[in-house]
Every structure is written in C-alpha cells, then in structure tokens.
C-alpha positions as CSV (number, residue, x, y, z in Angstrom):
1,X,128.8,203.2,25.4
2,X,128.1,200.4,28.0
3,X,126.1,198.5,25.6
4,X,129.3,198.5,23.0
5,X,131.1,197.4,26.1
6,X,129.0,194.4,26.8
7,X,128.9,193.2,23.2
8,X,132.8,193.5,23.1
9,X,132.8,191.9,25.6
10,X,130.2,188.8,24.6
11,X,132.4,189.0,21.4
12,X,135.9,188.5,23.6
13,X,134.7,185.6,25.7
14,X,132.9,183.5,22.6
15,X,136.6,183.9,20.7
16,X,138.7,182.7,23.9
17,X,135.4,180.3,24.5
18,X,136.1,179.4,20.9
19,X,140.5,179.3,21.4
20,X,139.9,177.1,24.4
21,X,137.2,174.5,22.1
22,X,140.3,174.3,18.9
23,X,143.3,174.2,21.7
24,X,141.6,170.8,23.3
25,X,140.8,169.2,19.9
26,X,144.6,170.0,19.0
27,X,146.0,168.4,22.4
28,X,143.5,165.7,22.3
29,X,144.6,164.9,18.2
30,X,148.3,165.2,19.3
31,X,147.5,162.7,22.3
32,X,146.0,160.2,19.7
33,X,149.5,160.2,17.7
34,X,151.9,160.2,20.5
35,X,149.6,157.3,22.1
36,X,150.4,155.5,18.6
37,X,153.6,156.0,18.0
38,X,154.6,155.2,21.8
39,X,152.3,151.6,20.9
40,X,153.9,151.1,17.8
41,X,157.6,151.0,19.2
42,X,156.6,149.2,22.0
43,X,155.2,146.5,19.4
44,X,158.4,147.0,17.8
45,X,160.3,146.3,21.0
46,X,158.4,143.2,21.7
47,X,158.3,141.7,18.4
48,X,162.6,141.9,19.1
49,X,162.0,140.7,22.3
50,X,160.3,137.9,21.4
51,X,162.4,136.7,19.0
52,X,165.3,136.7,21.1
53,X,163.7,134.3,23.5
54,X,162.5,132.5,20.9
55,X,166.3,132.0,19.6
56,X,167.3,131.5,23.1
57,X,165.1,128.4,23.6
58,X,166.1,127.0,20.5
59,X,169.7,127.3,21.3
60,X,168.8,125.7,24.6
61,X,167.4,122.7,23.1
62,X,169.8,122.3,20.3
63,X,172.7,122.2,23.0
64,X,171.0,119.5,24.8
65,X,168.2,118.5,23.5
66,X,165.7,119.5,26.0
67,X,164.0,122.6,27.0
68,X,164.6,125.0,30.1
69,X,162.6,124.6,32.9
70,X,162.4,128.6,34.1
71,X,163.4,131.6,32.4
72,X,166.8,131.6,34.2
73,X,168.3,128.5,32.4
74,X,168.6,130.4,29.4
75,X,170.8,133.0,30.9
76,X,173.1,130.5,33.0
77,X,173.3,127.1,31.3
78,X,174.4,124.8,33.8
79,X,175.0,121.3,31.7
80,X,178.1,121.5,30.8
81,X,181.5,122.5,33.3
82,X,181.8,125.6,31.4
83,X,178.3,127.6,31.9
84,X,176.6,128.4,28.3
85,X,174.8,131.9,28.0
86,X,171.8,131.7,25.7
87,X,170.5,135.1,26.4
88,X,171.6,138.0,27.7
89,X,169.0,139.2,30.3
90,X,166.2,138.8,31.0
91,X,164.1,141.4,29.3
92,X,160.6,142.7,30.3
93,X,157.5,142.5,28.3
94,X,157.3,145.8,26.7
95,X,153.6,146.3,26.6
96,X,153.5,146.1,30.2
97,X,156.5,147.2,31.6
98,X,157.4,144.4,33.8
99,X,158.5,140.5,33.0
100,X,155.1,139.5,34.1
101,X,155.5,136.6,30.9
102,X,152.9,133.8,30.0
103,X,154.8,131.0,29.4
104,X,153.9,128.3,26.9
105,X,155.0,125.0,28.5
106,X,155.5,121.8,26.9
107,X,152.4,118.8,26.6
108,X,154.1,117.4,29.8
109,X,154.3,120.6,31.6
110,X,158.0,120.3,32.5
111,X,159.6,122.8,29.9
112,X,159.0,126.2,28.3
113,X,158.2,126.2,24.9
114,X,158.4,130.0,24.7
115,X,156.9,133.1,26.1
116,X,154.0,135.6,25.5
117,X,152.9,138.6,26.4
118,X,150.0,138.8,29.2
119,X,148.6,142.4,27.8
120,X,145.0,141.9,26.2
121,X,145.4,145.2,24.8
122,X,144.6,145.2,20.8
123,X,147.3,145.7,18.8
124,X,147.9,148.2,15.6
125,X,150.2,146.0,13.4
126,X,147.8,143.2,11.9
127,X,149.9,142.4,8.8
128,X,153.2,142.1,7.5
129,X,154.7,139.6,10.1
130,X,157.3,137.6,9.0
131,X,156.6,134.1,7.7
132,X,157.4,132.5,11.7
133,X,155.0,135.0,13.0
134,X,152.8,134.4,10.1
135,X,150.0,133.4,13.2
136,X,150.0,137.0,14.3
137,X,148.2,137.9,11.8
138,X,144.9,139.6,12.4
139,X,145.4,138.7,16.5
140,X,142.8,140.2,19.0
141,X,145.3,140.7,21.8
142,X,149.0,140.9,22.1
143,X,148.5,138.1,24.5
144,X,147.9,136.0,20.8
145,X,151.5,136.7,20.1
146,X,153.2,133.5,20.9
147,X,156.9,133.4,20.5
148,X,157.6,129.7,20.1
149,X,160.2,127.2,19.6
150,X,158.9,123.8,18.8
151,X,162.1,121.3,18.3
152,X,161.6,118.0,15.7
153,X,162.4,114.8,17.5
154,X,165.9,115.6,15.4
155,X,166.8,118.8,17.3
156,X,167.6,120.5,14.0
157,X,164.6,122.8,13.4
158,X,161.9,124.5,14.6
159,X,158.2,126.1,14.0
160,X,155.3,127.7,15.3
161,X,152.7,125.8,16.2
162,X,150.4,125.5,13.4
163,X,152.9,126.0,10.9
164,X,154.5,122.0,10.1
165,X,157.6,121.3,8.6
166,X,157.6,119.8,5.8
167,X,158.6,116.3,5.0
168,X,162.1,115.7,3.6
169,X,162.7,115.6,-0.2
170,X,162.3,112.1,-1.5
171,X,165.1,111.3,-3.2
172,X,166.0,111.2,-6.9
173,X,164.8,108.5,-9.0
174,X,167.7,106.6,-10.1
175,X,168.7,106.0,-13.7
176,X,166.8,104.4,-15.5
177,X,169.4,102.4,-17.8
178,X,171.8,101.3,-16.0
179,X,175.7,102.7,-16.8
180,X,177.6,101.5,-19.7
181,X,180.7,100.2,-19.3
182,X,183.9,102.3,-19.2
183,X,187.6,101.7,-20.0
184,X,190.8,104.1,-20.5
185,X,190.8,107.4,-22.3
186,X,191.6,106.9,-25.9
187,X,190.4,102.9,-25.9
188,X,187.5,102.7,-27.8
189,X,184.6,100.6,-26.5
190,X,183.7,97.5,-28.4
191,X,180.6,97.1,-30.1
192,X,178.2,94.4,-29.7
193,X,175.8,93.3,-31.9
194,X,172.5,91.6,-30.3
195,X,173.0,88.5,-33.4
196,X,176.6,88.3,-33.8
197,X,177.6,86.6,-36.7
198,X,180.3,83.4,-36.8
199,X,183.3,84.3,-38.0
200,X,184.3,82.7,-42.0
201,X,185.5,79.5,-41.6
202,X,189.1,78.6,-43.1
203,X,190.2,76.2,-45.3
204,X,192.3,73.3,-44.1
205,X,195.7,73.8,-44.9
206,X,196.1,70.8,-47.3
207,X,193.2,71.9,-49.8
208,X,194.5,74.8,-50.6
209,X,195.8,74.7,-54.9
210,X,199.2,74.4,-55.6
C-alpha cells in the first residue's frame, strides 16, 4: 500500500510539475503578444504624432517664412497681434513616455526642422509608410524616424530630406504655325494664292465695234 502511495504520488507531482512547465510557456507566449500589440499602437501613436509636428512646422514657416526656434512657438505664435496656434499641445514621444524629442535643427542651427524620437529601440513596422515617410523604411531605430519639414526658398512645399522636389513643368511648346487670321462669323476668309494672277485687262472704251 505505501509503495502505491509513493508512485501516486511521483505521478501527482510530475503532472502539477508538468501544469506549472505549459502554464509559464502560455504566460510567457501571451506576454510576447501583449508586448506587440502595446509596440504596435505606440508606433501607431507616434507615426500621428509625428505628422502633426510635422504639419505644425510647416504651417509655421508658411505663415512667415521662417522656422520656430523651440517647441513652444508652434503652440503660441507670437508674430502677428493676434497669436496663431499651430499645434495643439505639446505631445510626448510615445515610445518613451516623456517629450524627451531630438530635434533636427536647421544648417545654421537657429530653427527646428522637425522632431524625432530619441528611443533606439527596433521597431516592427518596416514597410508600408507613406510616400513622405518613404525613409522609414527598413530603419534600425525609431530614433531613424525623422519627421521633417524642409520649406523651398518659395515657402510653398515641403520634403523629407532625401526625397527632392521635382523641378517645375517646362512649359508647352508653342504652335508651330502661327494663327491664321480671323474675321466675323459668317464672313468667309479670302483666299490667297502664292502666284496670283493679273486680272484681264479691258478694252479702251473707243475700240470697242459699233
């Protein structure tokens, strides 16, 4: 009897041995996906975060043709009697929690091209950016996403570093022939012919038969 005991026993503790082994790889698997998904709306939440400082800048510049020097310009815009709000707030970065930004400064160092985060954590989404954030692509950190406005010397547009505009469209040939002449509906044109014949001469009055 005590040896079936023991063995029931042996048998009990390698089954809860064995519940304990399957409970940790199930926590540890359901740890992996909520670790993800938390990443994934945080990339989410910076790619919208980006792109509203982004659009701030640019609004910035196009209202006076020069960039903010801090962060705070683009929430109180000062040049003008009546303050202009670019942004809202001020938002965080939302890899790391806080508004620890890098900011990308101009060649001259006296305004802010745009911001970026300062996490050198990898990130998941790789692909699929849009065309403006076509430089994320296949970026080692999210410190490589640089959300920035770069103004033409015409204050009308804007691109990411790497990424020129294009030159204008050169304008349409003109005609080739130049326009005939027009006159009023229902007036023919004349016709001219390139050897024009004389017209007949006439007779003089006086040798014409009686």
């Amino acid at each position: 009897m005590r040896a079936i005991a023991s063995k029931d026993r042996g048998f009990t503790y390698i089954g809860l041995l064995f519940a304990v082994v399957v409970l940790g790889l199930m926590l540890t698997v359901i740890g992996r996906v909520w670790r993800t998904t938390v990443q994934r709306e945080r990339e989410a939440q910076l790619l919208w975060v980006g792109h509203a400082y982004r659009t701030a800048i640019a609004s910035y510049y196009a209202y006076g043709h020069r960039f903010p020097t801090t962060l705070q310009d683009l929430i109180t815009d000062e040049r003008s009697p009546v303050p202009k709000h670019h942004l809202r707030r001020l938002y965080p970065d939302p890899i790391t929690g806080v508004a620890d930004w890098t900011l990308i400064l101009t060649p001259n160092q006296t305004g802010i091209l745009g911001v970026a985060s300062s996490s050198q954590v990898a990130p998941i989404k790789r692909n699929g950016f849009d065309l403006i954030d076509a430089l994320f692509k296949g970026a080692e950190h999210y410190s490589d996403w640089k959300f920035v406005y770069t103004g033409n010397r015409w204050g009308v547009a804007g691109s990411v570093p790497g990424i020129p505009i294009g030159p204008p469209a050169p304008p349409a040939p003109p005609d080739s022939q130049p326009p005939g002449p027009t006159t009023a509906p229902g007036v023919p044109l004349p016709t001219l012919n390139d050897n024009p014949s004389p017209p007949p001469s006439r007779a003089p009055e006086n040798s014409r038969p009686n």
